[in-house]
Each structure stands twice: as C-alpha cells, then as structure tokens.
C-alpha positions in Angstrom: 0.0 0.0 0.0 2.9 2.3 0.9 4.7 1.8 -2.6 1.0 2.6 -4.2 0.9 5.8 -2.3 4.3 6.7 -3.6 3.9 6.1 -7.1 0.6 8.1 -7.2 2.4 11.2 -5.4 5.3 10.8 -7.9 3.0 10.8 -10.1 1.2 13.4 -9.1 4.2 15.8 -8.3 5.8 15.2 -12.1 2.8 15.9 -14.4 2.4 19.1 -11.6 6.0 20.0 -13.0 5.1 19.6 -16.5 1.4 21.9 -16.8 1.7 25.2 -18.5 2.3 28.4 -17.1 -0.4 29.7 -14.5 -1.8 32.4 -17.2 -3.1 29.1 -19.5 -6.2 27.6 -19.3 -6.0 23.7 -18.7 -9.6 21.2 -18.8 -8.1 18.8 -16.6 -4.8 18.3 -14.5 -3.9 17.6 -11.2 -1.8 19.4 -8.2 0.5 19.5 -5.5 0.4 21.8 -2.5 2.6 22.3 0.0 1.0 23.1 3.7 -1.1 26.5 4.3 -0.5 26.7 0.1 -3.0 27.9 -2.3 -2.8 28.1 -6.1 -5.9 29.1 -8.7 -6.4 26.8 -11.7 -7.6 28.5 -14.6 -9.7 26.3 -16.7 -11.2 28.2 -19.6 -13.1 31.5 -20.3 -16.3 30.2 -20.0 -18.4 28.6 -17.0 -18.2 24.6 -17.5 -18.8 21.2 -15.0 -15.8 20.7 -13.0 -14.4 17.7 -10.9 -12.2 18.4 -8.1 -10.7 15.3 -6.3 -8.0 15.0 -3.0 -5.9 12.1 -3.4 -6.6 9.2 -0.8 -3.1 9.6 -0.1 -3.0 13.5 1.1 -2.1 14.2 4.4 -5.4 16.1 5.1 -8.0 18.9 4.1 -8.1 20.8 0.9 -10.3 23.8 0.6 -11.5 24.0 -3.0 -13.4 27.4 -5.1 -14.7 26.2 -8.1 -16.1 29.4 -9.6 -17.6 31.8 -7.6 -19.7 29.3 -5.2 -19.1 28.7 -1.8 -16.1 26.0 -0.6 -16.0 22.1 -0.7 -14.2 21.1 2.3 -12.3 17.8 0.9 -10.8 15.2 2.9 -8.2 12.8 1.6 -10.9 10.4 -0.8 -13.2 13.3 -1.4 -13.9 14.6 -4.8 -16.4 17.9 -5.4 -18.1 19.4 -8.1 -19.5 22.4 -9.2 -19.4 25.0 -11.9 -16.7 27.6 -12.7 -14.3 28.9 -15.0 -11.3 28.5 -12.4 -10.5 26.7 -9.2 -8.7 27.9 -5.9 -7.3 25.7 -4.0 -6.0 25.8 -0.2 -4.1 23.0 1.5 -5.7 23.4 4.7 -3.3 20.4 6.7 0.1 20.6 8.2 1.7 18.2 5.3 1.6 17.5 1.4 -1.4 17.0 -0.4 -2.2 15.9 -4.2 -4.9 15.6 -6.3 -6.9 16.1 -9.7 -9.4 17.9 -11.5 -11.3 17.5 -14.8 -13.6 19.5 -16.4 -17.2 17.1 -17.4 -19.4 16.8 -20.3 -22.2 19.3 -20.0 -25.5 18.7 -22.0 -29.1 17.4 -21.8 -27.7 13.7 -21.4 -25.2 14.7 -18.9 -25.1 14.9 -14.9 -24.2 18.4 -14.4 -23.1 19.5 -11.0 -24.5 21.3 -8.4 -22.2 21.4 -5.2 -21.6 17.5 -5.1 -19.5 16.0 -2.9 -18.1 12.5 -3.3 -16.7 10.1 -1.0 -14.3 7.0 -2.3 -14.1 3.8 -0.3 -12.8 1.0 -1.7 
C-alpha cells in the first residue's frame, strides 16, 4: 500500500511540474500543494462542470473554489463538483497534499453539477 501511495504522489508531483504556465487555461490536470499553500487553476473563459478530487493519499483537508460558489471542504478520498471557470485551492493540513481535477461533459444527457461532494471507499 505504501509503494501505491508513492507512485501516485510521484506521479502526481511530475505531471504538476510539466502543466503550463499559471496564465493558461487547462480542462483537466492535477496538483501538489505544499502546507497553508494555495494556487488558482484556470480552466477556460467560459463557466463549465468541474471535478475536483483530494488524493486518498493526502495528508489532510483541501479547501476547494470552483467558480464563484461557496467551498467544498475535501478530505483525503473526497472529490467535489460544481461550476466555474477556475479553481482555488488551499491546502488546509500541516503536510503535502495531491490531487486532480477535470472539467465534465455538460449537456441534456449529462449529470451536471450542483455542489456535489463524493466520497471514495474502496
């Protein structure tokens, strides 16, 4: 379980080194923040579906923005979603935390957010 962890953070932590610039606009990626850090996400000029998850393997809360709607609280396992055309997020614990984020498929044959919040047990 310990070697899974570490390959998802590594993971993690190298396609964080390879996005684009913070001005650029990216549908999905994922992220890596450092304690009490926060970052904004910019993920296109218009308002879309977006996914944000905390990695199972993150050391504690992330405090997520999508849009201009109030925060999802995310504990390590916890994935949100809501619309917006960027995402803040603020490492709320005292260590490392990773995780992802996707824009979805918005339509009249999709499930379109509205302030979801996931949990993942496996």
């Amino acid at each position: 379980m310990r070697r899974l962890i570490i390959i998802v953070n590594a993971a993690a932590m190298l396609a964080a080194c390879q996005s684009t610039g913070s001005g650029s606009a990216s549908p999905s990626g994922s992220f890596a923040l450092a304690p009490g850090e926060t970052r904004t996400l910019r993920i296109g000029s218009t308002y879309r579906p977006v996914r944000v998850c905390n990695d199972v393997g993150s050391t504690g809360l992330v405090k997520a923005w999508i849009g201009q709607h109030l925060p999802h609280d995310m504990p390590p396992g916890v994935c949100a979603e809501d619309t917006g055309d960027q995402i803040v997020l603020r490492n709320e614990s005292g260590g490392a935390v990773n995780g992802v984020y996707r824009t979805l498929p918005y339509g009249p044959n999709s499930d379109t957010p509205g302030g979801y919040q996931w949990v993942i047990q496996f």
